[in-house]
C-alpha positions in Angstrom: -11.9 -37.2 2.5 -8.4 -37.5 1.2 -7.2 -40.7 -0.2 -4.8 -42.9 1.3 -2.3 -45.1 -0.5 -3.3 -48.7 -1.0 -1.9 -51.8 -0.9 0.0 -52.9 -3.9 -1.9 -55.5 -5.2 -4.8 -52.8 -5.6 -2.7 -50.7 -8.0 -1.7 -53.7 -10.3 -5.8 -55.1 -10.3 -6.4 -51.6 -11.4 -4.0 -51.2 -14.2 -5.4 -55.3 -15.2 -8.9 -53.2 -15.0 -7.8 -50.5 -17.4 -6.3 -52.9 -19.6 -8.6 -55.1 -20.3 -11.5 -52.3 -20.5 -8.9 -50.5 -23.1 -8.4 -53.9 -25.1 -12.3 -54.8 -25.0 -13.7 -51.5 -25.6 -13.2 -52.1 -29.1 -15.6 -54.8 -29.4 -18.3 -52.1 -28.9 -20.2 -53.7 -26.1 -21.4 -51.2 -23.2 -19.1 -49.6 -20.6 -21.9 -52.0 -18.2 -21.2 -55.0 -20.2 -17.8 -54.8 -20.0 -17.3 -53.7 -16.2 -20.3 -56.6 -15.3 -18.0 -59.4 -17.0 -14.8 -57.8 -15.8 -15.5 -57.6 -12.2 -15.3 -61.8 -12.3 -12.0 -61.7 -13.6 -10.6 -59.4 -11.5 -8.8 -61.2 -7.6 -11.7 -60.9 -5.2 -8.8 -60.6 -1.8 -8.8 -56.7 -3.1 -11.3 -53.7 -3.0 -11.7 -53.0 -6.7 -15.1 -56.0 -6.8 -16.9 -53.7 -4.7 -15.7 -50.5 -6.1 -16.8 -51.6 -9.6 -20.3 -52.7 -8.2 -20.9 -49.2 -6.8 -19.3 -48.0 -10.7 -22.3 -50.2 -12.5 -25.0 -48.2 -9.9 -24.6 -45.3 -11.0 -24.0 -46.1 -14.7 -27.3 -47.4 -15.0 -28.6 -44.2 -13.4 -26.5 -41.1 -14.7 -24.7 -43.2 -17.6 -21.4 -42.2 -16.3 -18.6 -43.4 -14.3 -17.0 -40.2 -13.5 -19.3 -39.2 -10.2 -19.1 -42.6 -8.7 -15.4 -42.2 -8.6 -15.2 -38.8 -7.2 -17.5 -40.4 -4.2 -14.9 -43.1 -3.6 -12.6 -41.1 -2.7 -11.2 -43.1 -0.4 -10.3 -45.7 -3.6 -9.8 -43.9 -6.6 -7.8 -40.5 -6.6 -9.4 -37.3 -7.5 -7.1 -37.7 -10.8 -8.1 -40.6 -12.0 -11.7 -39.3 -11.5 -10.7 -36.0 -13.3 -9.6 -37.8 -16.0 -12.9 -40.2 -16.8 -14.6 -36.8 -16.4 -12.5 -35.5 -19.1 -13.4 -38.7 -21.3 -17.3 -38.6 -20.7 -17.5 -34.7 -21.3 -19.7 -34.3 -24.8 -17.8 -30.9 -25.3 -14.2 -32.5 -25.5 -11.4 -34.1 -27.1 -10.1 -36.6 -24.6 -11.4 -40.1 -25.5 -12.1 -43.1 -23.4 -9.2 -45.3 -24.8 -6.4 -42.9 -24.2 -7.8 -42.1 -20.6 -8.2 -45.6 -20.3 -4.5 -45.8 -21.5 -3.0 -42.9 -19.5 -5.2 -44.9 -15.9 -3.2 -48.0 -16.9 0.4 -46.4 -16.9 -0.4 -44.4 -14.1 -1.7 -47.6 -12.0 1.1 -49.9 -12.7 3.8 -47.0 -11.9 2.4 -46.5 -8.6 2.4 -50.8 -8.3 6.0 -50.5 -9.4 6.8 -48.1 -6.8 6.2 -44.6 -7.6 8.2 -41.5 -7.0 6.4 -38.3 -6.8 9.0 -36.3 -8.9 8.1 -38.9 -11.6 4.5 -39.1 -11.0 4.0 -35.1 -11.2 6.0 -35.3 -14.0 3.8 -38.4 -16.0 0.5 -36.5 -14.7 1.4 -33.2 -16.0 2.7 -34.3 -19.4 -0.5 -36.3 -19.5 -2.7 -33.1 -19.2 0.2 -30.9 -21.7 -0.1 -33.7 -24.4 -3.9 -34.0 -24.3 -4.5 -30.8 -24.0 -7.0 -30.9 -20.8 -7.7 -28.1 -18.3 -4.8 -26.9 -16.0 -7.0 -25.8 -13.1 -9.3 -28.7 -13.3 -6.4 -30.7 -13.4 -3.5 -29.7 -11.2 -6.5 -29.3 -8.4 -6.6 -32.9 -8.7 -3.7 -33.4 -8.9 -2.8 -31.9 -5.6 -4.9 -34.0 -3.9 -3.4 -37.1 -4.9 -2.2 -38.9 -1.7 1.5 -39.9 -3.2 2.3 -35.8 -2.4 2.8 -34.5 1.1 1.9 -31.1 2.6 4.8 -29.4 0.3 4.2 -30.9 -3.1 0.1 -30.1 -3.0 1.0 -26.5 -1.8 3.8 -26.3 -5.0 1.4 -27.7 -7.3 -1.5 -25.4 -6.1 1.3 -22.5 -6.8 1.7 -24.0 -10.3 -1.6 -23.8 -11.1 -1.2 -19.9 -11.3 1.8 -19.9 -13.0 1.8 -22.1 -15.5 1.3 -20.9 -19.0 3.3 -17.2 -17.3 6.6 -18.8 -16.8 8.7 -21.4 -18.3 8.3 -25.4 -17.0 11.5 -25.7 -17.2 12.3 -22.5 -14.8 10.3 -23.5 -12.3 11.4 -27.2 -12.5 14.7 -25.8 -12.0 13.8 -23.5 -8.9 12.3 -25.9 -6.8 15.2 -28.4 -7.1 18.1 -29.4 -5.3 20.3 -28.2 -8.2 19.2 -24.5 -7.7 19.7 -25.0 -3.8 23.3 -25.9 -3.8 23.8 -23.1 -6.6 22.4 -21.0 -3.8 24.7 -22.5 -0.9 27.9 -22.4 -3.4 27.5 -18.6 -4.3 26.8 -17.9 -0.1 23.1 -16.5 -0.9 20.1 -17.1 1.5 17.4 -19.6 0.9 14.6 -17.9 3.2 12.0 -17.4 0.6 13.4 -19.9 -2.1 12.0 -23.9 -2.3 10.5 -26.0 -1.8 13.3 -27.9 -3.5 11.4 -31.5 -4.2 13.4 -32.1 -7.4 16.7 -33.7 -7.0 20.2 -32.4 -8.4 19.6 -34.4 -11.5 16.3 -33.3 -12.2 17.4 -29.7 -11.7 20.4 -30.0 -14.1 18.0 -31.2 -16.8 15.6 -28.5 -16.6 18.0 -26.0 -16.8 19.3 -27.6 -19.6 15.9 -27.4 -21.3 15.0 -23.8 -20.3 14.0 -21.7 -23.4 13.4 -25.1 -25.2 9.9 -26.8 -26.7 8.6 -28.3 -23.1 8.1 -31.8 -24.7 12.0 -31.8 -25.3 11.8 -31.3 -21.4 9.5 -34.4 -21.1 11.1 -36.8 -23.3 14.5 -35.8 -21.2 12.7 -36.5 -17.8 11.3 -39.5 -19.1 14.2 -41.0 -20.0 16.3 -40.1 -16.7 14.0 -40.6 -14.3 12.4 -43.8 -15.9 8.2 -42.8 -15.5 6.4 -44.3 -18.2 5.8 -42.3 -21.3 2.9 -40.6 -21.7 0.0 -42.4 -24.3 -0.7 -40.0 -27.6 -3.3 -40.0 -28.8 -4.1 -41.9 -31.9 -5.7 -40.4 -35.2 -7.4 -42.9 -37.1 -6.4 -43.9 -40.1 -8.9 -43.2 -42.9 -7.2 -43.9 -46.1 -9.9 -46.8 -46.5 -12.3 -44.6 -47.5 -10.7 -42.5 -50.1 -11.5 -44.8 -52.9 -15.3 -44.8 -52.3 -15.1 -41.1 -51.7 -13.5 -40.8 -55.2 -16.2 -42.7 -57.2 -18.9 -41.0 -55.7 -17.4 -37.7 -56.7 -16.9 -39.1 -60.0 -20.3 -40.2 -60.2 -21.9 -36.7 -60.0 -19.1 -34.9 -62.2 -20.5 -37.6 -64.6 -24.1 -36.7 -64.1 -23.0 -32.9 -64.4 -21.4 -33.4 -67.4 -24.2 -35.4 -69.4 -26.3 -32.6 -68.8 -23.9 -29.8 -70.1 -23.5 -31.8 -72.9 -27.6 -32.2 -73.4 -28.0 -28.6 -73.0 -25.1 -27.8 -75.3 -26.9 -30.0 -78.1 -31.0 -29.5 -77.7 -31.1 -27.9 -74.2 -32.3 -29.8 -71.2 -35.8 -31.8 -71.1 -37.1 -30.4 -67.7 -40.1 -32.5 -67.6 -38.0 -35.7 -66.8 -37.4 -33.8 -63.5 -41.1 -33.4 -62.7 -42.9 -35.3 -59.7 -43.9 -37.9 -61.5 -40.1 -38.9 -62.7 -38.6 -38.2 -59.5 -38.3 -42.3 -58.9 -36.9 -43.3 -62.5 -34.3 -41.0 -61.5 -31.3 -40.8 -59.9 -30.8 -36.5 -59.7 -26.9 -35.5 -58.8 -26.3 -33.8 -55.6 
């Protein structure tokens, strides 16, 4: 079952949803917890209530949110389910607070009034920067109700090509700048399309082609106004540098007591019998 596009006000409680589950996560209470004293804050005229009670089911019997949300299909696209996959995998990269982050965005841009030039556009930057699976994720892509017929059929296509040809290149080919290129030089367009770019989209991939694709990205951004993409943040651990320090001081110290015993008597190994073991403190 495909999902349809809901009401407005659904989009903006879910993007209050991931926002306050991105904000609260850091006060390292449970995903139930958090979901449990969410749902009350969240306006009961919508859906989302009863799509979060189903959520809290099968937490507290798989631990996970991500099959719950590929079952409400008719609620939560099959990219927003890829992408809590993605977060819950033990094998990956992608944490919960930037897909929490990316869900957010992505919710309050389709509140705001989506396109689907700039949604593909904030979707597939969102797998290229976080490095997630093209086939996993253009599939879900595709089935995202904001595209018609045309654009899950291109993106389908995509998913074979990517990775063989240039982004910008096919960005190019299937807009409305390479169609009236086409038109002006007299040359058929059986074959060529589907154009679902406009002329102003075209123009900047072509400007891009042969360039770094996140040149491409930032230049869409900008132009067409989609938010930009969350990056993921590396923790700062500078914090513990000091207290690494010391301890490695600490057993250079040891290490060079006992060079300096050997050097004058040799070593007394009986101190490092059993029976010594706790009145001292060996270096590792």
């Amino acid at each position: 079952m495909s999902t349809p596009i809901l009401d407005r006000a659904e989009y903006i409680e879910q993007g209050y949803l991931f926002q306050l589950l991105r904000e609260r996560i850091g006060e390292q209470m449970p995903m139930q917890e958090l979901l449990e004293q969410l749902r009350l804050e969240l306006l009961t005229t919508t859906k989302l209530p009863m799509a979060i009670d189903y959520l809290l089911t099968e937490l507290k019997h798989s631990g996970m949110m991500a099959p719950a949300m590929l079952r409400l299909s008719h609620y939560f696209t099959s990219f927003q389910a890829y992408l809590i996959e993605a977060s819950e995998s033990e094998t990956g990269r992608f944490d919960t607070v930037t897909a929490l982050q990316v869900l957010e965005a992505d919710a309050k841009y389709r509140a705001a009034g989506a396109t689907a030039a700039g949604m593909f556009l904030y979707q597939f930057e969102a797998l290229c920067r976080n490095r997630l699976n093209y086939d996993k994720g253009l599939t879900a892509m595709s089935n995202d109700p904001i595209y018609d017929d045309a654009w899950a059929k291109w993106i389908l296509i995509l998913r074979a090509q990517v990775g063989l040809v240039d982004l910008a290149d096919l960005l190019f080919l299937a807009s409305d700048d390479y169609k009236r290129r086409l038109i002006d030089a007299d040359e058929t367009l059986k074959g060529k399309g589907p154009f679902l770019f406009g002329e102003k989209e075209g123009r900047i991939a072509f400007g891009n082609r042969r360039k770094e694709p996140l040149y491409l990205f930032a230049a869409m951004q900008r132009h067409l106004g989609y938010p930009a993409v969350p990056r993921p943040v590396h923790a700062n651990r500078d914090h513990e540098i000091i207290p690494q320090l010391a301890r490695r001081i600490e057993r250079l110290d040891a290490r060079i007591k006992l060079l300096e015993e050997e050097q004058r008597s040799g070593i007394d190994i009986t101190k490092f019998y059993e029976s010594n073991k706790s009145k001292l403190k060996l270096p590792e």
